[in-house]
C-alpha positions as CSV (number, residue, x, y, z in Angstrom):
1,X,47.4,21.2,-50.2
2,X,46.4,20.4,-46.7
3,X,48.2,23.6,-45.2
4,X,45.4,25.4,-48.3
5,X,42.4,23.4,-47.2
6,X,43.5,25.1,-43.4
7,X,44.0,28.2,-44.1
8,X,40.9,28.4,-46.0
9,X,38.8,26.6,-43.1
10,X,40.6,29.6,-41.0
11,X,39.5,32.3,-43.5
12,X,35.9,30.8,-43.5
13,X,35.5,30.8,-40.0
14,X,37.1,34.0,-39.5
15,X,34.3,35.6,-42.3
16,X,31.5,33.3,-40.1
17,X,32.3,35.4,-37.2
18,X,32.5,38.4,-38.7
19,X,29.2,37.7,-40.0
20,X,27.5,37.0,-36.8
21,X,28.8,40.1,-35.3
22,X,26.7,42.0,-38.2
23,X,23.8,40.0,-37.7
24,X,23.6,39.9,-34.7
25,X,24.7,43.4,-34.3
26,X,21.6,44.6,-36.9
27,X,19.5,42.3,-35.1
28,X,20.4,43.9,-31.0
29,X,18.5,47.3,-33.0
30,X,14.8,47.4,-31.7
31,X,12.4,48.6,-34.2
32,X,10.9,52.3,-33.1
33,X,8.2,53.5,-34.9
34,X,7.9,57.7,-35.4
35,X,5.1,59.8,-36.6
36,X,5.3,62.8,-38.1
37,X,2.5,65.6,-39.0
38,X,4.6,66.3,-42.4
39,X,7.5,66.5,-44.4
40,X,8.7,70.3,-43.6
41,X,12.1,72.1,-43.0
42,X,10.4,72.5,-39.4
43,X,10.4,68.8,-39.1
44,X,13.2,68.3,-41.1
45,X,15.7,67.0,-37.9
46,X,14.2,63.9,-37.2
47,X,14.8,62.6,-40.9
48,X,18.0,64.2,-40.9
49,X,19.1,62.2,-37.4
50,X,17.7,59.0,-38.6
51,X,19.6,59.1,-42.0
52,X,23.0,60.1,-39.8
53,X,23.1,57.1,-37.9
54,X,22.4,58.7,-34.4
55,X,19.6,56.2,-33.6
56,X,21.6,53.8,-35.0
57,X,24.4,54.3,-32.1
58,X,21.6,54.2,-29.3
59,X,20.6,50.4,-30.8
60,X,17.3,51.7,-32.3
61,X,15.9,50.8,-35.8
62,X,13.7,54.2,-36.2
63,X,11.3,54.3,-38.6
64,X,9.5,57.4,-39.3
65,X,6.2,57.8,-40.9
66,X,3.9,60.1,-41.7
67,X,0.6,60.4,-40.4
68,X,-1.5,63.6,-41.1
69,X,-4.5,64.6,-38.4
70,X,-3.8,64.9,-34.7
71,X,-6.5,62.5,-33.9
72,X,-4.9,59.7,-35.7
73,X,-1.6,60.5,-34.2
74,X,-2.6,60.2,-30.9
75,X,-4.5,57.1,-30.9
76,X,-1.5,55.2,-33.0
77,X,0.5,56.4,-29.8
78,X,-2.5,55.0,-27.8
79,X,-2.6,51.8,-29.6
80,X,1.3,51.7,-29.7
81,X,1.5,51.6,-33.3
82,X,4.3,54.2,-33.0
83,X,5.9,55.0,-29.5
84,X,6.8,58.9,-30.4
85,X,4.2,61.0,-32.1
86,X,5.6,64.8,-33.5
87,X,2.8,67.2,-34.4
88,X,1.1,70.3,-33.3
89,X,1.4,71.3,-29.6
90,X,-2.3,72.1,-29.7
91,X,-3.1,68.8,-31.2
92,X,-1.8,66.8,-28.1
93,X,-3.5,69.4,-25.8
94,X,-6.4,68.5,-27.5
95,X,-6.3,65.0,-27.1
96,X,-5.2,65.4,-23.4
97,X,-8.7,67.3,-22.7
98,X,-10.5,64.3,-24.9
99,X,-9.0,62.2,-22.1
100,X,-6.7,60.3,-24.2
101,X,-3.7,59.6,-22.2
102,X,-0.5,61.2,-23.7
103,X,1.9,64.0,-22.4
104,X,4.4,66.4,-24.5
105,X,8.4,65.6,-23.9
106,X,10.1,67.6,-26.0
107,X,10.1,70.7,-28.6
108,X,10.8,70.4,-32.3
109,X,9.5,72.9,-33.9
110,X,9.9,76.2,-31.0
111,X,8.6,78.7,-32.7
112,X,6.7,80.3,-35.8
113,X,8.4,79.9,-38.7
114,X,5.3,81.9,-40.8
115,X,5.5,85.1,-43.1
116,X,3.1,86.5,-44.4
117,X,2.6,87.2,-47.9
118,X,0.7,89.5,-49.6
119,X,-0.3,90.5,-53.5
120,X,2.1,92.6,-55.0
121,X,0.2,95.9,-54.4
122,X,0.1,95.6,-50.7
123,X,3.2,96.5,-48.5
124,X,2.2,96.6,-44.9
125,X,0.0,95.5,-42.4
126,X,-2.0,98.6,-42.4
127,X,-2.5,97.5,-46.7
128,X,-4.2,94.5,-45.3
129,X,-7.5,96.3,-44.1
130,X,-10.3,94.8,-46.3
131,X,-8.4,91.5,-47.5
132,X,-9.0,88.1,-47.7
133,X,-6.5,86.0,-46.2
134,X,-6.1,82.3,-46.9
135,X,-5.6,80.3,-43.9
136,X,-5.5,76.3,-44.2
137,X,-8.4,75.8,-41.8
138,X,-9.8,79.0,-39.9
139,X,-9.8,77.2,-36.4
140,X,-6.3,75.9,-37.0
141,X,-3.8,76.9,-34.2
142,X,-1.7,78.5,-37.0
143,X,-5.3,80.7,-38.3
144,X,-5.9,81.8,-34.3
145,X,-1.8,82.8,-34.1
146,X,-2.3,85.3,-37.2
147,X,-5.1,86.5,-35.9
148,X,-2.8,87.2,-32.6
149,X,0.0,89.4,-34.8
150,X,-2.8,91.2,-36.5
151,X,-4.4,92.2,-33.9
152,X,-1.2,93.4,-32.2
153,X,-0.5,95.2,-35.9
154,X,-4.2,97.5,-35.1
155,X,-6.5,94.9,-36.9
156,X,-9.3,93.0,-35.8
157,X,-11.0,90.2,-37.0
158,X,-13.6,90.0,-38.5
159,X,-14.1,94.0,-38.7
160,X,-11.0,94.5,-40.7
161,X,-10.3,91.4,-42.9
162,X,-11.6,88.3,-43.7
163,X,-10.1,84.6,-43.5
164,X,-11.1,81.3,-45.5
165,X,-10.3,78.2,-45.3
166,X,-7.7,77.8,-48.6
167,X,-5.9,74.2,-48.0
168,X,-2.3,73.6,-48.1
169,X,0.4,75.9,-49.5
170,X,0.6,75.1,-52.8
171,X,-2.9,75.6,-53.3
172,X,-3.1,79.2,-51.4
173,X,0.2,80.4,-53.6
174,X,-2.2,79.3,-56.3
175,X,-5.1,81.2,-54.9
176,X,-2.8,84.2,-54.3
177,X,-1.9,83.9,-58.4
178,X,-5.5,83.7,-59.0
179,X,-6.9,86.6,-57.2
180,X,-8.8,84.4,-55.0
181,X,-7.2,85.8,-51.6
182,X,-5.3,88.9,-51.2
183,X,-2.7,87.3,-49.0
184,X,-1.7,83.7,-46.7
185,X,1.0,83.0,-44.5
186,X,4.2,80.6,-45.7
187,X,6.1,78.4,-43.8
188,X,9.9,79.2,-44.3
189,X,11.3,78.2,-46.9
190,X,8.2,78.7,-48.7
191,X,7.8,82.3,-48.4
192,X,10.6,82.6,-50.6
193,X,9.9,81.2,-53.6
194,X,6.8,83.1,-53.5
195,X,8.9,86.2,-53.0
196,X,11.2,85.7,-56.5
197,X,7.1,85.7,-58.0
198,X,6.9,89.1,-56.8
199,X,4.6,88.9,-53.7
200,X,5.2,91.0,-50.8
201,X,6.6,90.4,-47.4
202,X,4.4,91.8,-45.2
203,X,6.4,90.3,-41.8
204,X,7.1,87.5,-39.6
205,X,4.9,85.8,-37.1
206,X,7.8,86.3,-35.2
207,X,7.1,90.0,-35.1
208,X,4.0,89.9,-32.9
209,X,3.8,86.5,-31.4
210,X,6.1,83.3,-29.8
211,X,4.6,80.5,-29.2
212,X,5.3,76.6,-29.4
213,X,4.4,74.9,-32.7
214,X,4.9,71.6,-32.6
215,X,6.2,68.9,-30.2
216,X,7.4,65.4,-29.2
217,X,4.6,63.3,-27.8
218,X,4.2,59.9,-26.3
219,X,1.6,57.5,-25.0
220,X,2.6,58.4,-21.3
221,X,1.9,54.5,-20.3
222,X,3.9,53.1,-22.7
223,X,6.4,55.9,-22.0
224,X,7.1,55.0,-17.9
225,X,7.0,51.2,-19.3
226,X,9.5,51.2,-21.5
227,X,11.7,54.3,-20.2
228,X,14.9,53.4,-20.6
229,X,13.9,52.6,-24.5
230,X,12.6,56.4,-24.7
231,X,16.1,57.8,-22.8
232,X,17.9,56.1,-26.1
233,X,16.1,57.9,-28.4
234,X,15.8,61.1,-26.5
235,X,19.6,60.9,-26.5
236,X,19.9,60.2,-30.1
237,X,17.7,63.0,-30.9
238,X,19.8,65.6,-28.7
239,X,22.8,64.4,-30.4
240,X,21.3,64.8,-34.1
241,X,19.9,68.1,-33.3
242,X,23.2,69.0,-31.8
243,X,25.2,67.9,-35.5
244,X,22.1,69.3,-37.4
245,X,22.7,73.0,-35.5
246,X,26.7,73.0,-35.6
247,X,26.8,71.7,-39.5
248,X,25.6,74.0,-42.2
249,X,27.4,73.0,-45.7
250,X,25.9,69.1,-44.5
251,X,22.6,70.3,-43.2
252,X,21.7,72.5,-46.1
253,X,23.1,69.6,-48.5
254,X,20.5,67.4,-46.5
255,X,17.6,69.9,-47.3
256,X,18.1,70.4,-51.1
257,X,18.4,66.4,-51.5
258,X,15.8,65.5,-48.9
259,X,13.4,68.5,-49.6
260,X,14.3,68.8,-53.4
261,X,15.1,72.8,-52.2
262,X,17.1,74.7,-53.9
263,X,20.2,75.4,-52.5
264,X,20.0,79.2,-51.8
265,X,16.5,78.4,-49.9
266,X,17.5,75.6,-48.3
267,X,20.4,77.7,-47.0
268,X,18.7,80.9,-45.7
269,X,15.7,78.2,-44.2
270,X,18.5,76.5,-42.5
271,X,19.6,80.3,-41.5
272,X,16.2,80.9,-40.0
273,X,15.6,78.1,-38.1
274,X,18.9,78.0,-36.0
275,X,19.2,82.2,-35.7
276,X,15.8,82.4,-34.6
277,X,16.0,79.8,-32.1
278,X,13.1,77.4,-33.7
279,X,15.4,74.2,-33.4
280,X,16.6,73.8,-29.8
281,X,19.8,72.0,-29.1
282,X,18.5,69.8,-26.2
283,X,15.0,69.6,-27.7
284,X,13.5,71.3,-25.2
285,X,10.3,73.0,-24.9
286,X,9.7,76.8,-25.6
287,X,7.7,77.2,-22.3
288,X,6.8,80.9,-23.1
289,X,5.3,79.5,-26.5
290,X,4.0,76.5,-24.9
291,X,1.6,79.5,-22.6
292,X,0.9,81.0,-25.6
293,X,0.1,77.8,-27.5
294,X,-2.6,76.9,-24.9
295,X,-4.0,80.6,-25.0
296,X,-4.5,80.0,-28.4
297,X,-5.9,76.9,-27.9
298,X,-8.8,78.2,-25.3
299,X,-9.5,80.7,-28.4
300,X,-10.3,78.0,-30.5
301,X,-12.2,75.7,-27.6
302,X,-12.7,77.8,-24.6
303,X,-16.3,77.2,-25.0
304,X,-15.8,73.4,-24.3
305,X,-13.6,74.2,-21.1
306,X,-10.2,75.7,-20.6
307,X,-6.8,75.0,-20.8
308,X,-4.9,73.8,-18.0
309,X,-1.5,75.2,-16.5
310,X,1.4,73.6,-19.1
311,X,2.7,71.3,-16.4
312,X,-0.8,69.1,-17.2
313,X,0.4,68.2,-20.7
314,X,4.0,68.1,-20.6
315,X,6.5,66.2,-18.8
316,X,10.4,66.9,-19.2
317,X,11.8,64.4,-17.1
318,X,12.8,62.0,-20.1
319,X,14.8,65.2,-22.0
320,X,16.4,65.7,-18.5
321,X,17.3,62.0,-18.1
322,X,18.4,62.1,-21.3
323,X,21.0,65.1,-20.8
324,X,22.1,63.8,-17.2
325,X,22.6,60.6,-19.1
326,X,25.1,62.4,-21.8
327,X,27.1,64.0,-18.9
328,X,24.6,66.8,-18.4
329,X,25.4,69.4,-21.1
């Protein structure tokens, strides 16, 4: 009986310590608060990473969140309600020139990833003279970009088409159905579920212009305060993106349970993203796009003052930590 009762005491302190380890393990994980502009296939990595355990491994606790508007993204990185913010590259340009203290780190989202779609009757770019076009907000860095790869397609705007302001995709694939606009542009994987409803593909962003859509920002106080703390995720982001790139079959399962996809769009979005270079491997920035990101911002507010050279918004030293950090490759 008393060689029982010892064992057991053994057993139960045995589980005690295991215990602790957890606990205190769970506990050692610092709580790092992400936004994110949406819930896309562009943004799709930083969910994936998170739900993979890589943040996990660098002691961090991520939580990601979304937060639409630009403004409110960079004053929770201000106020230090979230330490990263990832949104449109000519957001935190914005906020930079409105003297609110943040600076891009990192890519996410390196290039266009639009198409543009059109009614079933029109073919080409040339079919487009006379349209309306649906845009979610005319002044929007995305709006400014189309009117880049029509231009370099012969048309100008306003002489040759029009744009409106038609709100998110769903509602411009509606307004497409409707006869309200004559075509919009789609974010892959979107463009092809409007394809299978018979609209037309009239091209790629990618065909006329490069340039960086959205990025990793941070409050650059906080950032050279807690640096080491942003090395550990920068890592675990390199590493995710690394697995999310060299993994089909689990990132495209990832997309159809995450993004409720199906599986043949989820695969050629996957497809897209990696072949055309829009996910970068070290999360680096696209710095030809991030020139052509502020040109199009000075079309939007060159009035109110120009756009600096990119080395005013960005600073790469925490990616390039990061990589040293990870044996430099």
């Amino acid at each position: 009986m008393g060689g029982r009762w010892v064992a057991g005491q053994t057993l139960l302190s045995l589980l005690f310590v295991i215990g602790s380890f957890d606990l205190s393990y769970a506990q050692s994980k610092i709580r790092f608060p992400v936004s994110v502009a949406s819930k896309t296939v562009g943004f799709s990595p930083i969910w994936a990473v998170s739900k993979q355990g890589f943040f996990d491994r660098q002691g961090l606790q991520v939580e990601v969140v979304l937060m639409r508007g630009a403004e409110k993204a960079a004053l929770a990185l201000v106020g230090e309600s979230v330490y990263v913010g990832l949104g449109s590259a000519d957001a935190f340009v914005t906020a930079v020139e409105s003297n609110i203290n943040v600076s891009i780190i990192g890519g996410i989202i390196n290039r266009p990833a639009f198409v543009l779609m059109a009614r079933k009757q029109l073919k080409t770019y040339q079919d487009l003279r006379g349209a309306v076009i649906g845009v979610t907000n005319v002044s929007s860095g995305p709006a400014v970009a189309l009117r880049f790869v029509l231009k370099a397609k012969g048309l100008e705007y306003p002489r040759d088409y029009k744009l409106i302001p038609a709100g998110p995709e769903i509602e411009r694939v509606m307004g497409l159905n409707s006869g309200q606009m004559d075509a919009t542009p789609l974010a892959v994987p979107s463009n092809f579920m409007a394809e299978e409803l018979g609209y037309s593909a009239i091209g790629s962003f990618l065909d006329a212009v490069d340039y960086q859509v959205s990025v990793f920002a941070v409050n650059r106080a906080w950032a050279e305060k807690n640096r080491p703390l942003l090395i550990r995720f920068m890592k675990g982001m390199i590493l995710g993106m690394r697995w999310y790139l060299s993994n089909k079959d689990a990132a495209v399962d990832f997309l159809v349970k995450e993004h409720k996809l199906k599986p043949e769009h989820a695969r050629r979005g996957w497809e897209f993203f990696k072949e055309k270079g829009i996910w970068d491997p070290q999360i680096d920035l696209n710095m030809k796009g991030m020139r052509t990101a502020l040109q199009i911002y000075n079309e939007v507010y060159g009035a109110k003052g120009a756009a600096g050279p990119p080395e005013k918004y960005i600073d790469r030293s925490f990616a390039r930590e990061a990589l040293q950090e990870l044996g430099g490759k």
